[in-house]
Steps between C-alpha positions, in 0.01 A plus 500: 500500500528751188687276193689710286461485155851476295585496119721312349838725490824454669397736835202320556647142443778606764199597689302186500863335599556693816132413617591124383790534728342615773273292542222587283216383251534664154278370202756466205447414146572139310484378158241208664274731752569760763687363769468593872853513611673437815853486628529129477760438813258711750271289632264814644474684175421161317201493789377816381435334095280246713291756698500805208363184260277312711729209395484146673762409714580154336535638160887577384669757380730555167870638535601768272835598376701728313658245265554177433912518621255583863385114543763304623634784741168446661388170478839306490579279226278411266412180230630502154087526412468798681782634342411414150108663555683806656726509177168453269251709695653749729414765500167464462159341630653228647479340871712232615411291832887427684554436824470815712819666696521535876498888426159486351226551762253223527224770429640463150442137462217455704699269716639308198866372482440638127460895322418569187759770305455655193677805315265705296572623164326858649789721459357741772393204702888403495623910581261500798637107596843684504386851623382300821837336543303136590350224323117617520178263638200621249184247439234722240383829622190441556218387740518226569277273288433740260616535131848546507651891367584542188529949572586755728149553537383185584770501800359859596150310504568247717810595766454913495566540865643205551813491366792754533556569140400418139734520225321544114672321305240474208318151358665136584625368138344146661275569662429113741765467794797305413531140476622295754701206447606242793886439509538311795425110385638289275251616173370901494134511557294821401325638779325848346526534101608832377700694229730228476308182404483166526626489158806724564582289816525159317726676225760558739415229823344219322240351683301736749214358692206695542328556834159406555449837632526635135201337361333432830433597837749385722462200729339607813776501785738569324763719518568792239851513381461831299268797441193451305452105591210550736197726571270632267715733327485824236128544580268783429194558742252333311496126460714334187401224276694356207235441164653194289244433173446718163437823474146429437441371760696674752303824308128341555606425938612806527165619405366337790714654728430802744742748509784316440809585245715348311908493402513369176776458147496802315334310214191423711441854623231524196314251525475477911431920504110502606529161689616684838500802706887537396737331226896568562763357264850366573651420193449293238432104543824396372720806648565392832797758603248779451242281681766493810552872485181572496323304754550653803399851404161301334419347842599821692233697229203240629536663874400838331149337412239397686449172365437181711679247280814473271493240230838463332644298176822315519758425283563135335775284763866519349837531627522861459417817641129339481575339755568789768141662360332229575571362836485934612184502320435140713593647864287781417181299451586287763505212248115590421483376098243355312425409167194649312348265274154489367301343222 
């Protein structure tokens, strides 16, 4: 198919609605990542996300709406916790897990009796939402497997042909998909960490568990209750590894290495520059927002080089935005990390 290319003005966001309407795929802008969207209530266009991505069948969906007031006409009623994250967080890069109306295709869900919804703080994201006339079905816009997109062009790169429109609507602000928070039991548990953290979440909830799938792989067997749980995810070609250990040391491996690069602070640019075939930055070690809006386009820059491995550095654990870098920066390597030590 030939995907048409819109910008981001009222003609072409009327555009991209009638497609969404009729059944089509159109690429549209987010403050997370580019979304892949989908007229949520038809089950044959949400089929055509899962082919156009190369997406497995088991692995859910996210609900998008226009605006918060859009929830409960959809879902039904909903907690006083839902209500109160809505109030805090919406809109914004936010998903909630609630338990998924009959008018929802199981496509959506993956066969769960639960969706994930979120309203994003995008205001073109929202005009196309509206535009279509329909809540909107839109996992990233990407490969699947592959670092998520962060820009028009990295949609291009991976769904040109694909897809039946693309809608530029310049850099995510956020640059990691949204976090995803489960509703549905008696405490919240966060599935994905995002733009909303942990921290955030217990300012308002309280206590939030956190998923093993966060910090871990996920048991095997079982099943994924949102995006982003399972699979090796946001991966360039070449293989990942996480380096934990000093600078020093992570300097005098990388010596040892054959054409390998590494993602690195901004502060240890200097002294790793000579160590590798290539040396790309992502912000500084304690700036973790620009580390999140910059690590997708970082990993997508590695696939333009022929190197054969990807060594990365990680920020320290917290219960901010640190967290969303690392476990993307996690899924990417596959949970490959080391620690270089030495004499």
């Amino acid at each position: 198919m030939k995907t048409e290319y819109l910008q981001n003005n009222a003609d072409d966001i009327l555009r991209a609605g009638e497609i969404l309407a009729n059944g089509g795929l159109v690429g549209i802008p987010t403050e997370t990542v580019y979304g892949l969207a989908a007229n949520a209530f038809d089950a044959e266009a949400v089929g055509k996300i899962f082919v156009a991505k190369g997406r497995p069948q088991d692995n859910p969906l996210i609900v998008h709406i226009a605006s918060p007031e859009d929830l409960e006409p959809l879902v039904g009623e909903v907690s006083e916790s839902v209500k109160r994250l809505a109030a805090a967080f919406w809109p914004g890069p936010l998903t909630m897990i609630v338990p998924k109306p009959r008018e929802i295709p199981d496509a959506v869900s993956a066969g769960l009796s639960t969706i994930g919804v979120r309203c994003p703080s995008h205001e073109t994201a929202r005009a196309i939402i509206r535009a279509s006339g329909v809540p909107l079905a839109a996992p990233s816009a990407n490969r699947s497997g592959r670092p998520s997109p962060t820009s028009f062009h990295h949609v291009r790169e991976d769904l040109d042909g694909r897809v039946d429109a693309i809608l530029d609507g310049g850099v995510c602000q956020v640059g990691v998909e949204s976090t995803v928070v489960d509703m549905t039991g008696e405490v919240p548990v966060l599935l994905r960490p995002g733009g909303v953290t942990l921290r955030d979440l217990r300012s308002v909830l309280g206590e939030v568990e956190v998923d093993e799938a966060v910090t871990g792989e996920l048991t095997p067997g079982r099943r994924v209750r949102a995006p982003g749980m399972k699979y090796r995810h946001y991966a360039p070609k070449a293989p990942v590894t996480i380096l934990d250990g000093t600078i020093e040391k992570v300097a005098e491996y990388l010596k040892q290495q054959h054409n390998a690069a590494v993602l690195c602070f901004t502060e240890e640019a200097e002294a790793l520059k000579g160590c590798c075939d290539h040396v790309e930055t992502y912000g500084g070690e304690s700036d973790t927002e620009t580390m999140a809006q910059s690590l997708f386009a970082a990993l997508r820059k590695f696939d333009e080089l022929a190197v054969e491995q990807i060594f990365a550095r990680a920020p320290s654990a917290g219960d901010g935005i640190e967290l969303a870098v690392i476990n993307r920066l996690e899924k990417a390597a596959g949970f490959s990390r080391m620690t270089v030590e030495g004499e």
